[in-house]
C-alpha positions in Angstrom: 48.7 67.3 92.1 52.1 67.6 89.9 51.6 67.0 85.9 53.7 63.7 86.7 51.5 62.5 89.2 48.2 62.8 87.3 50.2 60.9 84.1 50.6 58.1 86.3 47.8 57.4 87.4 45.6 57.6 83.5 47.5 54.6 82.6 46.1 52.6 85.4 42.7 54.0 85.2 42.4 53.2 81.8 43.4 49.7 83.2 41.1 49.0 85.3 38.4 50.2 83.4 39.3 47.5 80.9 39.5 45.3 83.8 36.2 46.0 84.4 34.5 45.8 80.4 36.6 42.3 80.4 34.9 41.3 83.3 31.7 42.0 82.5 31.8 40.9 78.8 33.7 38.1 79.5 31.1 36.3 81.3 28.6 36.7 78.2 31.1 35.5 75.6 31.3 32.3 77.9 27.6 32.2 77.9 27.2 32.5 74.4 29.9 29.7 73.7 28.8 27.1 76.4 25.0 27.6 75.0 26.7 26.8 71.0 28.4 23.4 72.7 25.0 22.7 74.3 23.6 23.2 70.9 25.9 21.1 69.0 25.3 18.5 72.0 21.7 18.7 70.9 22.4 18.4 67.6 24.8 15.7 68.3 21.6 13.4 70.6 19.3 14.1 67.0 22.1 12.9 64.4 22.7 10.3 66.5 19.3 9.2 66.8 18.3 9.9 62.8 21.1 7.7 61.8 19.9 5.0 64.0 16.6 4.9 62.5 18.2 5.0 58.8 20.2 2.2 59.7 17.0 0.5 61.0 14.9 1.3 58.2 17.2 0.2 55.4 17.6 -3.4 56.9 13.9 -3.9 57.7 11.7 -5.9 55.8 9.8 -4.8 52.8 6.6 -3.3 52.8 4.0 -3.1 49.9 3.2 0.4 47.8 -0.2 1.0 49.3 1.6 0.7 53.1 4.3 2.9 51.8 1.7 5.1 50.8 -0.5 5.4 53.6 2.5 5.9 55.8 3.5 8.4 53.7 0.1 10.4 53.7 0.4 10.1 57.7 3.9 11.2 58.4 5.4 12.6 55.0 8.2 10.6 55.8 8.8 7.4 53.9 12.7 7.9 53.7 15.0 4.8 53.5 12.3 2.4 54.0 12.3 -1.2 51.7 9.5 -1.0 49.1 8.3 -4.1 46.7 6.4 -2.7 44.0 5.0 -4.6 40.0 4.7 -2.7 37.3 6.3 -1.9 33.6 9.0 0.6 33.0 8.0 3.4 30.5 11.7 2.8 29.0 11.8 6.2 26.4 10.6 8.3 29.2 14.0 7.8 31.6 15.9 10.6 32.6 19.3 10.9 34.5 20.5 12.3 37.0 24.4 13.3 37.1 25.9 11.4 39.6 29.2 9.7 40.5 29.9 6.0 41.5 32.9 4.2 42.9 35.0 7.1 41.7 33.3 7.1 38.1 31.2 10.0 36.9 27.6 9.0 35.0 24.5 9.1 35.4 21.5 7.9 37.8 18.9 6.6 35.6 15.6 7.6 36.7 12.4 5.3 34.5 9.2 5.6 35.1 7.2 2.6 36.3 3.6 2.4 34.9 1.6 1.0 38.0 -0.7 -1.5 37.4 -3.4 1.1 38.5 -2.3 3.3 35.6 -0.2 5.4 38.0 3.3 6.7 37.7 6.2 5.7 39.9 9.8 7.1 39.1 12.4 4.7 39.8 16.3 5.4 40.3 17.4 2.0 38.3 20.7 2.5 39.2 24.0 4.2 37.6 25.4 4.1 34.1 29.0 5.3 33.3 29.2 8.4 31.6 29.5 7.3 28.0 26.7 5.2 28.3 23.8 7.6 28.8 22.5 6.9 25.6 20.3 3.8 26.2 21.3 2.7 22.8 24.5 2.0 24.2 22.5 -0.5 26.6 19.9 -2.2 25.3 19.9 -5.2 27.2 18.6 -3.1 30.1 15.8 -1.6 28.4 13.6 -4.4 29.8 10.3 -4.8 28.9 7.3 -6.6 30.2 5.9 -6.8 34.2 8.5 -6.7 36.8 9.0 -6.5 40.3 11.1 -3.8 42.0 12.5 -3.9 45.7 14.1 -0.4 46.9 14.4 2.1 49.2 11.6 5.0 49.0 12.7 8.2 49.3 11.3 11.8 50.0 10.7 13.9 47.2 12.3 17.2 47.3 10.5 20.7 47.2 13.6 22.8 46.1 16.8 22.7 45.1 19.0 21.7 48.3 21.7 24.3 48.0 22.7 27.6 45.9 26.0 26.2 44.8 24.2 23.1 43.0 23.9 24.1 39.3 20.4 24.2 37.8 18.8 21.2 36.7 18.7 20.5 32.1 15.4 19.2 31.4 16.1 19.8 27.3 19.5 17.9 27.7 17.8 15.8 30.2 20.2 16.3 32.7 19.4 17.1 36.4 21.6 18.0 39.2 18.8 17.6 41.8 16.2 15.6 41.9 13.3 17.7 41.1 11.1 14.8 40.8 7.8 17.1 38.8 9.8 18.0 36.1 11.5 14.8 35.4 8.0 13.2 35.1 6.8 16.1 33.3 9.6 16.1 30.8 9.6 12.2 30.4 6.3 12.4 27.8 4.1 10.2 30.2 0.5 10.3 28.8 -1.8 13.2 29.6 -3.3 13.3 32.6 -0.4 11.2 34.2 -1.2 10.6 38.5 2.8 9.8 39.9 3.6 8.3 43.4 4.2 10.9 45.6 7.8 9.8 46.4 10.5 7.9 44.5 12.1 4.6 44.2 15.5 3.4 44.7 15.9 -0.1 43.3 18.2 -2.4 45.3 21.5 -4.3 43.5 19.4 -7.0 41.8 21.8 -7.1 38.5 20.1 -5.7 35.8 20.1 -7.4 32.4 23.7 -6.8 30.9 25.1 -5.5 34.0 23.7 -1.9 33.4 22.1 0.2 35.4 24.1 -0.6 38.3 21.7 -0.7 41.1 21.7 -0.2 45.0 23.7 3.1 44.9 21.5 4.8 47.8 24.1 6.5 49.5 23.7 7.8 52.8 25.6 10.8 53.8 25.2 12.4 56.8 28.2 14.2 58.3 28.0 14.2 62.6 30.6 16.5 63.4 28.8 17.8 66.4 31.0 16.4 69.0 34.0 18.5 67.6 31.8 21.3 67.2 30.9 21.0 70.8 34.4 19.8 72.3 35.6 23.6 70.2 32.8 26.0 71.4 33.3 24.3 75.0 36.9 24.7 74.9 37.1 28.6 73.7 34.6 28.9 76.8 37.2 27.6 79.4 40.2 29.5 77.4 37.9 32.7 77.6 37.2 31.2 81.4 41.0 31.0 81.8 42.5 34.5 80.2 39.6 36.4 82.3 40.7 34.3 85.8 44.2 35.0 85.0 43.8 39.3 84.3 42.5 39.2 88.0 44.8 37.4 89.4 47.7 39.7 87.8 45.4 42.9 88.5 45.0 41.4 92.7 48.8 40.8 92.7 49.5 43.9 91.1 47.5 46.3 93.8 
């Protein structure tokens, strides 16, 4: 075989043998991408179904404490669900959690609701702008005396929900998440305090002198799953398509 000869035919060995790793990696890359869409269909189904039962939740009818409670001790889920409770607010022990409304930056004001059992239940009031943090700036809402509260219980959380939230100020009394055990424990409740296991958020009743601002649960749950699954699906059938056309042109070609 001439030196010519045997150059001619390395180029098309080296193509076919990357005919033949395409080929066989191919399929697994198409695998992998139709399992992610499958996934994000999954994922999709559970959003889906979580915001129906938010949705439900925060338009049923409210329940007392002690249910809240119990169904609380059963499932450890009492999220979003309407709450009445009676009690009076430990005013001097609120704390605030930094928080933005309508476009305005403030503060949630978390108070602590002394139970008529002599238990502890922190309550998210509602939201103060910025410059009113001090309540001295607000003193018609530092009610005093029994009152009833109807709001949306929510989880407590264990940790801090992400690394790029900055760490909570308990001296400034500033927290970025809701850390729920130091709030009460830096809101000088007497010793041997007992709290609620979860927290309160009060509805829109208008407060006395218009501040806190209540019913400011927000519910944010992205569901971009269907574009997540429409993408991985689609780089499937393009990595379907690119492989399908290399063996045609390869066929044609010999």
């Amino acid at each position: 075989m001439t030196d010519a000869a045997e150059a001619s035919r390395v180029p098309g060995a080296r193509s076919r043998r990357r005919l033949i790793l395409a080929l066989v990696l191919g399929p697994i890359g198409i695998v992998i991408l139709l399992g992610l869409g499958t996934w994000q269909v999954q994922r999709l189904h559970w959003k889906e179904d979580l915001l129906h039962t938010i949705e439900q939740r925060m338009h049923s009818a409210p329940i007392s404490l002690a249910d809240a409670e119990m169904r609380f001790t059963e499932t450890g889920d009492v999220n979003y669900v309407p709450v009445t409770v009676s009690g009076t607010f430990f005013n001097q022990g609120e704390r605030h959690f930094f928080s933005t409304w309508e476009g305005q930056s403030g503060f949630d004001v978390y108070t602590p609701l002394r139970l008529d059992d002599g238990r502890y239940l922190l309550v998210n009031r509602g939201f103060v702008p910025y410059d009113r943090k001090d309540p001295a700036t607000r003193p018609q809402g530092q009610v005093t005396g029994p009152v009833t509260i109807t709001g949306l219980a929510r989880n407590p959380l264990s940790a801090k929900p992400s690394r790029i939230i900055p760490d909570n100020e308990p001296k400034e009394n500033i927290f970025y998440w809701k850390d729920r055990d130091t709030m009460a424990a830096t809101a000088g409740l007497p010793a041997g305090y007992t709290l609620v296991p979860f927290l309160l958020d009060a509805d829109k009743t208008p407060n006395p002198g218009g501040l806190p601002v209540g019913g400011v649960t927000i519910v944010n749950l992205p569901n971009n799953h269907l574009q997540y699954a429409i993408t991985w699906y689609g780089l499937a059938a393009a990595l379907a398509g690119v492989l399908l056309i290399s063996l045609l042109r390869r066929l044609k070609a010999e």
